[in-house]
C-alpha distance (Angstrom), angle and dihedral (degrees) to the residues before:
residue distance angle dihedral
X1 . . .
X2 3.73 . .
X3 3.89 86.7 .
X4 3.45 99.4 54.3
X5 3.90 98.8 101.3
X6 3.84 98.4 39.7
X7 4.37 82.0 51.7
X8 3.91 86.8 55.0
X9 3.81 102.0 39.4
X10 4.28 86.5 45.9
X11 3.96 89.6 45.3
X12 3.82 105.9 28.5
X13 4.12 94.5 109.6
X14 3.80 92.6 48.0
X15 4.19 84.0 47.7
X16 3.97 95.2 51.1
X17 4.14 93.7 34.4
X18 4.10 87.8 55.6
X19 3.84 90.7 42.9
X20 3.80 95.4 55.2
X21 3.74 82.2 36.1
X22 4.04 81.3 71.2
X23 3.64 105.0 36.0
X24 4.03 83.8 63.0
X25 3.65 91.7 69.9
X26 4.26 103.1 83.8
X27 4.08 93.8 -140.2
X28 3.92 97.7 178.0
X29 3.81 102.0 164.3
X30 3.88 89.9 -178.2
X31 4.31 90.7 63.5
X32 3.62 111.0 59.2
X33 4.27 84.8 -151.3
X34 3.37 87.2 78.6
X35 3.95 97.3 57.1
X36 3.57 91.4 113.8
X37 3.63 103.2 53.3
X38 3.98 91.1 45.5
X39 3.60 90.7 55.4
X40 3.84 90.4 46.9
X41 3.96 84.0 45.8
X42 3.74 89.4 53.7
X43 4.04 90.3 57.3
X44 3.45 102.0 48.6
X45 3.69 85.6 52.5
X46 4.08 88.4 57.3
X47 3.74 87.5 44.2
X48 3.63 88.3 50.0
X49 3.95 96.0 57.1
X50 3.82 94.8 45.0
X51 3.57 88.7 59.4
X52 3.92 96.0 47.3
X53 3.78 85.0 53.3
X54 3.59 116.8 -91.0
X55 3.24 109.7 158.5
X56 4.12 97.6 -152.5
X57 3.72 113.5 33.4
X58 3.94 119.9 -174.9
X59 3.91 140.2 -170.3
X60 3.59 99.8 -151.5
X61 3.92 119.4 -157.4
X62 3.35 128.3 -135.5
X63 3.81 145.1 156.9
X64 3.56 86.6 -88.6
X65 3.60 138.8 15.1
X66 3.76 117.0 -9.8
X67 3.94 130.6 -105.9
X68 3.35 124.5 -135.4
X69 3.94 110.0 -147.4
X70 3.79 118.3 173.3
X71 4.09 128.1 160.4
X72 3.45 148.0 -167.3
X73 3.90 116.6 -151.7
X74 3.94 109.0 -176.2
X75 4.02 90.4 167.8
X76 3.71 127.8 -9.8
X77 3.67 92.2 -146.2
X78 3.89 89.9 73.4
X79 3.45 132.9 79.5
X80 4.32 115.0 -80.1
X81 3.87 121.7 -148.5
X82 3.61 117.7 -163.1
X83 4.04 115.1 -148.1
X84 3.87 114.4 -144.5
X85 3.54 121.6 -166.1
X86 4.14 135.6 131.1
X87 4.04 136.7 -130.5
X88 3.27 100.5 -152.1
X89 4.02 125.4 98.0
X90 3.57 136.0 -155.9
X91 3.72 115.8 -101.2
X92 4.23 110.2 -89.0
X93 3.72 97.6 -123.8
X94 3.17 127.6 -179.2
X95 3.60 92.8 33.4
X96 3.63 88.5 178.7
X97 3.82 90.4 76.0
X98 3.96 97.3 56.4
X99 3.66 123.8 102.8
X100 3.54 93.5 -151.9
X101 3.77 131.1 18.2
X102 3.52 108.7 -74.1
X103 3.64 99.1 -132.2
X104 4.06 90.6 40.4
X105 4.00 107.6 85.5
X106 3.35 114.7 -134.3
X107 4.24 123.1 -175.0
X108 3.72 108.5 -149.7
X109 4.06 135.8 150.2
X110 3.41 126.9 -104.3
X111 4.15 138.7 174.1
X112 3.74 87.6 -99.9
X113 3.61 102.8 34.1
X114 4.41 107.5 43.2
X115 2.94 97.3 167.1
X116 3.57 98.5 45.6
X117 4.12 150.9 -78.6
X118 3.83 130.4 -139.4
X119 4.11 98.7 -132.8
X120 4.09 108.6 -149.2
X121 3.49 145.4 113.3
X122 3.71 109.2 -82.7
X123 3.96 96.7 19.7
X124 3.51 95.5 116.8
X125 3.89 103.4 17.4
X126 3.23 99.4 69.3
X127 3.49 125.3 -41.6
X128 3.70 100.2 64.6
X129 3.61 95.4 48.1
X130 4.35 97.6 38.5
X131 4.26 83.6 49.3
X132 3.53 88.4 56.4
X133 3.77 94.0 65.2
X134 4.13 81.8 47.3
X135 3.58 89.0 60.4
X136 3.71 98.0 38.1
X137 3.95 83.9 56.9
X138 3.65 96.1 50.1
X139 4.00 87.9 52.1
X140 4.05 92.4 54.7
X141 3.77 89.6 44.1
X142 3.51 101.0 53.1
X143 3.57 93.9 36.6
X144 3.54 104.7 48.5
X145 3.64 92.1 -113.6
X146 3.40 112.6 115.8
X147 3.95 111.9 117.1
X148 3.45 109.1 -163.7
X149 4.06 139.4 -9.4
X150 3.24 125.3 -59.6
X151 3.61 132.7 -168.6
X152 4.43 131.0 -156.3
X153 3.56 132.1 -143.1
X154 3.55 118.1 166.2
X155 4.01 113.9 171.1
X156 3.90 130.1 -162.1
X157 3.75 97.6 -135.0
X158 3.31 115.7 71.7
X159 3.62 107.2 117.9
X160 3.38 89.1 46.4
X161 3.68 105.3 58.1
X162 4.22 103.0 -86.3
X163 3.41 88.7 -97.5
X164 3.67 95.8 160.9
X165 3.79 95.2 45.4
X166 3.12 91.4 53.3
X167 3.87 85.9 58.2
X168 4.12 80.4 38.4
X169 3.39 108.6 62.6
X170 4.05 109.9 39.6
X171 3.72 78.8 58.4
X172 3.75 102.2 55.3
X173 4.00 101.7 34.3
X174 3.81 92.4 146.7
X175 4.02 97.6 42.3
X176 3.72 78.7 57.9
X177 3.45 108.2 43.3
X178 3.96 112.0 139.2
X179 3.74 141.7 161.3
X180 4.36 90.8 -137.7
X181 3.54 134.4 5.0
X182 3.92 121.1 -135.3
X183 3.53 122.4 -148.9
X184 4.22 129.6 176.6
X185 4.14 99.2 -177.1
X186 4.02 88.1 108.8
X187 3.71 138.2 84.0
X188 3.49 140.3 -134.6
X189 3.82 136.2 -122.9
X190 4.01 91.6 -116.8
X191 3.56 148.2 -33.0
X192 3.43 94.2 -98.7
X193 4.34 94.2 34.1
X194 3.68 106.3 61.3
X195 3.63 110.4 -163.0
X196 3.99 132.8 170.0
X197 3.86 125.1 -128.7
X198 3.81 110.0 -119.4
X199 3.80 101.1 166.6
X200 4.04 126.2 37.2
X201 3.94 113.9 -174.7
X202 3.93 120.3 -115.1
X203 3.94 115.1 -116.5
X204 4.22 138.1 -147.9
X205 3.80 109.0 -177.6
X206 3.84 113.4 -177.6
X207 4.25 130.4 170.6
X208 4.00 110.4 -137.2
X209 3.83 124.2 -160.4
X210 3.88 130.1 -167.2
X211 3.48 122.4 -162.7
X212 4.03 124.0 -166.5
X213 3.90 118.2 168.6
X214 4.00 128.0 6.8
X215 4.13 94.2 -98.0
X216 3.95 139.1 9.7
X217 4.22 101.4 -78.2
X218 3.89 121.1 -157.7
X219 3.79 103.9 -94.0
X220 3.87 85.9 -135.0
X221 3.74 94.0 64.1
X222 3.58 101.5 28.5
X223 4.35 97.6 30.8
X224 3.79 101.6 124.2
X225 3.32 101.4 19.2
X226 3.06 116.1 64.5
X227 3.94 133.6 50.1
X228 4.03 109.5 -100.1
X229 3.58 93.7 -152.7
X230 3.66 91.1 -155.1
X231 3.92 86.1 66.2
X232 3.37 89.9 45.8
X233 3.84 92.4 51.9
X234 3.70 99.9 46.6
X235 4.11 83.4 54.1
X236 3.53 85.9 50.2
X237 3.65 94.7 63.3
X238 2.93 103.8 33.8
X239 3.95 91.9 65.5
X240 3.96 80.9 56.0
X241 3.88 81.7 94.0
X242 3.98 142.7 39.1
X243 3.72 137.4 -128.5
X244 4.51 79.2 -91.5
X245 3.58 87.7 49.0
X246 4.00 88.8 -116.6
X247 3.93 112.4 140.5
X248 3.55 127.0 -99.6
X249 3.18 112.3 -148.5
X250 4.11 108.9 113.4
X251 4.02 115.1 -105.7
X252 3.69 89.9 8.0
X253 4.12 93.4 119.7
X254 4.06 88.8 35.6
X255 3.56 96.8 106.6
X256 3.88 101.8 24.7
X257 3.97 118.3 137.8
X258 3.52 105.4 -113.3
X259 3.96 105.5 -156.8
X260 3.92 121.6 -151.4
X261 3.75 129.2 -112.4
X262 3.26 86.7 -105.8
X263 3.72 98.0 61.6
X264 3.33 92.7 39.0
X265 3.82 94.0 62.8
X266 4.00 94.9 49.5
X267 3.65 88.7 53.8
X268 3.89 89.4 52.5
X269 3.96 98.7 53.9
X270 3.89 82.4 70.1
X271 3.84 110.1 114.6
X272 3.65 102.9 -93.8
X273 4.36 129.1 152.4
X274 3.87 111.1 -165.0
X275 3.89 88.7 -164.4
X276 3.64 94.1 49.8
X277 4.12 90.8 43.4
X278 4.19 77.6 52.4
X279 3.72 101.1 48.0
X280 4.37 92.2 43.4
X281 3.84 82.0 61.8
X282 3.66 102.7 35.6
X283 3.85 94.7 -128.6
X284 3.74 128.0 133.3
X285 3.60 93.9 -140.2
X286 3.82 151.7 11.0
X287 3.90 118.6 -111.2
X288 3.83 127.7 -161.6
X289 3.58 153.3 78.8
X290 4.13 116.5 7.0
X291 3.51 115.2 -122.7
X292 3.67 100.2 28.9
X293 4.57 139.9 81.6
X294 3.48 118.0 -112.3
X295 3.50 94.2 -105.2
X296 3.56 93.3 54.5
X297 3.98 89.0 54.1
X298 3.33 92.3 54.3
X299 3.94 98.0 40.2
X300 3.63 112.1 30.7
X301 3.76 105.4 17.1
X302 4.11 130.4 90.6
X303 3.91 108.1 -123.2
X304 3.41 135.0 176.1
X305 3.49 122.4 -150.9
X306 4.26 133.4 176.4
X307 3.93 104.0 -122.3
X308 4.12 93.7 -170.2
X309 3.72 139.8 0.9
X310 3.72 136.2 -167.8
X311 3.19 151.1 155.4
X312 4.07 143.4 136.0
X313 3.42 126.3 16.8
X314 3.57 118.5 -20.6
X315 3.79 115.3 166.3
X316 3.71 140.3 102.1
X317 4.37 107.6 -43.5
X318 3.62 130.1 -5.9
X319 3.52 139.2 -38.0
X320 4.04 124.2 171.5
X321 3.50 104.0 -144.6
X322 3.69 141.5 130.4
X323 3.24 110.7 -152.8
X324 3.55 142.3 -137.8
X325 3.68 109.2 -122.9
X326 3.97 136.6 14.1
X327 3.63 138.4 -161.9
X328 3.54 150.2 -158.9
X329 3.87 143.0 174.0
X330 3.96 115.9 -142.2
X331 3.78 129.0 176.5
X332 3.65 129.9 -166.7
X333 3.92 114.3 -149.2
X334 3.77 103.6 -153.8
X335 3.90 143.2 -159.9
X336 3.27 134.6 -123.3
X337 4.13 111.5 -73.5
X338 3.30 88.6 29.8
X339 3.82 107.7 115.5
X340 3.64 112.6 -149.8
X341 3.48 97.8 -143.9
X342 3.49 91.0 57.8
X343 3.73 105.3 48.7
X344 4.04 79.2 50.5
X345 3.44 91.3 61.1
X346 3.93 97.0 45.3
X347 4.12 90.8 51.0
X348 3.64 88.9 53.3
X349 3.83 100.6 53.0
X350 3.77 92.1 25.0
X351 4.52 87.1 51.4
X352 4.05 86.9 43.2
X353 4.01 99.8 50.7
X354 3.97 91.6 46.6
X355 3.91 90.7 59.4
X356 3.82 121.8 95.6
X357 3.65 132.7 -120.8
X358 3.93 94.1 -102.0
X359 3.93 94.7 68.8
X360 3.76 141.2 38.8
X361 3.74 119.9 -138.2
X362 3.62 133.0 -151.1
X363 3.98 129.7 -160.0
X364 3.82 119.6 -162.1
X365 4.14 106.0 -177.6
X366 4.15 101.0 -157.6
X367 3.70 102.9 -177.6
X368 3.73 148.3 -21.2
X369 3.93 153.4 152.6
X370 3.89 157.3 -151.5
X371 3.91 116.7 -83.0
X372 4.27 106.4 -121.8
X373 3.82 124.1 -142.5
X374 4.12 110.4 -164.9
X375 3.37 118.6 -153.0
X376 4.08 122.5 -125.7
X377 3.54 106.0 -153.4
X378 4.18 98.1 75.3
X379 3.52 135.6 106.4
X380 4.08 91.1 -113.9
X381 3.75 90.1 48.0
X382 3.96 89.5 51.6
X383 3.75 96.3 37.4
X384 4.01 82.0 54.8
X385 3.84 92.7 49.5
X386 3.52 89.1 54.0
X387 3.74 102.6 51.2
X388 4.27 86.3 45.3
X389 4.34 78.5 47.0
X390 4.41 83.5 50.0
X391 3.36 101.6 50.2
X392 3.62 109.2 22.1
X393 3.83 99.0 35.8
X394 3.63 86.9 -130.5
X395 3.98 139.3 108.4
X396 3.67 99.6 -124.3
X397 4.08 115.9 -130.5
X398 3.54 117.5 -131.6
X399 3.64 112.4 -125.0
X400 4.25 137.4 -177.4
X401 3.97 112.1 -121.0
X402 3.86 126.5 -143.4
X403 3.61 85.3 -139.5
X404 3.82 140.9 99.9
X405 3.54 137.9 -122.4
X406 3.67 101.8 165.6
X407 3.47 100.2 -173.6
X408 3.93 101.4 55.4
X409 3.78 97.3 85.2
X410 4.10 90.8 51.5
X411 3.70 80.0 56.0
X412 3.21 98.3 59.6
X413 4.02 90.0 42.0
X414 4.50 99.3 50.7
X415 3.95 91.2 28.7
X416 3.97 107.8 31.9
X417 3.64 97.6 -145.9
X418 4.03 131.2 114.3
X419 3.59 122.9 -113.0
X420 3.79 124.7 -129.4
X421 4.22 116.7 -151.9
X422 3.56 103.9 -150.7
X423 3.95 95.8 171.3
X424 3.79 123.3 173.3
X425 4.25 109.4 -177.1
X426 3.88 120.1 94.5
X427 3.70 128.1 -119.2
X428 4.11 84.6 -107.6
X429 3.49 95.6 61.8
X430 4.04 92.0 93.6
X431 3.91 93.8 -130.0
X432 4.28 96.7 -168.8
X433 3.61 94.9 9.0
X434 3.85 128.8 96.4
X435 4.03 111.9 -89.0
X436 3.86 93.1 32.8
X437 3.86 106.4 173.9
X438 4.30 135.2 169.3
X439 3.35 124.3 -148.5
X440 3.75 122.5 -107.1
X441 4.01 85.5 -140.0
X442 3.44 84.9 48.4
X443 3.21 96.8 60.6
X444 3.91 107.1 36.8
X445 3.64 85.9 46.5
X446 3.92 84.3 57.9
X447 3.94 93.7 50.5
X448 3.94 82.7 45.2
X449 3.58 93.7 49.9
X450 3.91 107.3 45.3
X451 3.68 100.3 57.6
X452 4.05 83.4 63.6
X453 4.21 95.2 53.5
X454 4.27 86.6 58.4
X455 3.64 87.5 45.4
X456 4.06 84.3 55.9
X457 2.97 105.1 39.7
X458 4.09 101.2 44.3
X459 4.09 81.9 51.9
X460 4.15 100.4 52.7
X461 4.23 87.4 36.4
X462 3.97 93.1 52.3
X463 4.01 97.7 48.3
């Protein structure tokens, strides 16, 4: 492992020329126009891993998107890690709002990032941070420095719900078989505070429409008289949440996990500045749930939040019309206990009985998944500590995200192993927003700091 910087240093402009390379390619799963460029996406990916030394490389059909598995088995007595990671992107919108194109890399400075981040869609979330393990492959390969097997599968579908590897993996339990699964889809606290997700939040995401009359009507005539179901929507949501901003909806807390005090008060010694959280958004103040910190609102909270709304006529000028139909996009980040499913279900009926007469509503759920809890006291946990410990000269601190990886708990379920979150992007680096960027640091500090977790790990699994 001793080589491991002088590889990066001597390689670094091939590393960052094949990364942009890949952000190029537009892979929105959610937009079917884009079909062509995920599939294209998906084989550079397999391309990718033959070159870094896998010695079997597949493109895996499925009723969706392919997956692109690949593997490198140097002795089936030791320990296997299987890398998770996706290559699809979440659609750019609102272009408007970029300062570059989204799907042109550009390599500028910032006050986070001296020394430098790629801005584009998909830089952070997930392409930067599933190439890394690519890279950090290709280094053990060609070095001789690869300590046990490790297995690929990168899917197509993440954005969208992993709806295909969800049909994927209860299907291939034995190509799959592994002792740990790695994932890089998380953050950490700061560049210079390491930490390691241990908790990701669950997620229901569902489209509503309301309908009033047959047609749009000329809100001169009709004004008054007639429910604007646009009105009636925004009401509708807006009873989604009390005066405490807890949600409504009956049940929806029954099965919440309720930490202690006591857990509560380790997770608030992590470093955290509610002034500088303020002035990185430019707002004058923090908003949510009575009762608890902002980083337990966005960590170990449910929320539910409305993702898109529309409705009537919304280009350039005026016109006076009520219209027919309007429509929103809500999702529900969840907790652990909370079964998606369920709190589905309860949004539906709950969103239906709260309408009046004078409209009919429709709820379309489009994807979701189980929160995930990690625990901290295994060998892949510690073997990840101590690679953070290597390279960063720090002991990471575990910490619960506000985000989702929906597929992690059915991992657990078809494949019986844990997974580790070894995530290296920054809360700044607008993952779904406009201007989304990862750090070059970031990432050669991730292709430094892999390597180290299979040296761990094959060491505490083999004593």
């Amino acid at each position: 492992m001793k080589t491991i910087n002088s590889y990066i240093k001597k390689h670094k402009p091939r590393f960052l020329s094949e990364l942009i390379a890949l952000l190029k390619m537009p892979s929105i799963s959610a937009d079917s126009a884009y079909k062509k460029e995920v599939l294209n996406t998906a084989d550079f990916i397999l391309e990718s891993l033959k070159k870094a030394g896998c010695d079997k490389v597949e493109l895996c059909e499925t009723p969706g998107y392919p997956i692109i598995y690949g593997e490198k088995i140097i002795d089936k007595n030791l320990p296997t890690v299987l890398v998770y990671g996706h290559y699809d992107v979440q659609p750019a919108d609102p272009i408007e709002l970029w300062d570059s194109p989204p799907f042109e890399p550009v390599l500028k400075t910032t006050d986070i990032h001296p020394e430098g981040a790629i801005f584009a869609r998909g830089s952070c979330d997930d392409k930067g941070q599933m190439y890394m393990h690519v890279k950090a492959l290709e280094y053990m390969t060609v070095t001789g420095n690869l300590p046990c097997n490790v297995k690929f599968m990168i899917e197509g579908e993440e954005e969208i719900g992993s709806e295909s590897l969800s049909w994927f993996v209860p299907r291939n339990t034995e190509k799959l078989a592994n002792d740990v699964i790695l994932i890089s889809d998380t953050g950490m606290i700061a560049n210079d505070i390491p930490s390691i997700t241990t908790g990701l939040r669950g997620l229901s995401y569902v489209e509503v429409e309301v309908t009033g009359p047959n047609r749009d009507l000329h809100s001169g005539l009709y004004g008054g008289a007639v429910a604007n179901p646009i009105n009636i929507l925004t009401k509708m949501i807006a009873s989604l949440h009390d005066e405490n901003n807890r949600i409504t909806i009956p049940g929806f807390y029954d099965n919440v996990e309720n930490l202690s005090i006591e857990e509560r008060t380790e997770m608030a010694k992590a470093p955290f500045s509610l002034e500088k959280y303020k002035a990185a958004l430019e707002i004058d103040a923090v908003y949510g749930e009575k009762d608890y910190s902002t980083n337990e609102r966005n960590s170990i909270r449910p929320t539910l939040d409305v993702n898109g709304i529309w409705g009537g006529y919304t280009g350039e000028g005026a016109k006076t019309v009520i219209a027919s139909k309007a429509y929103a996009k809500i999702s529900m980040r969840l907790v652990p206990n909370q079964n998606w499913k369920e709190i589905t279900e309860l949004f539906k009926n709950h969103f239906e009985s709260i309408a009046p007469d004078a409209v009919t509503v429709k709820v379309t759920p489009h994807h979701g998944g189980q929160g995930y809890v990690t625990p901290i006291n295994t060998i892949a946990y510690q073997a990840a500590s101590r690679a953070y410990q290597t390279t960063f000269g720090k002991t990471p601190i575990p910490q619960r995200s506000g985000g989702s990886i929906p597929i992690v708990a059915l991992f657990e379920k078809e494949l019986k192993s844990k997974t580790i979150l070894m995530g290296f992007g920054l809360n700044s680096d607008a993952i779904h927003s406009p201007n989304e960027h990862f750090g070059v640091w970031n990432y050669l500090k991730g292709i430094e700091t892999i390597p180290y977790f299979y040296k761990y790990f094959t060491e505490l699994s083999t004593k």
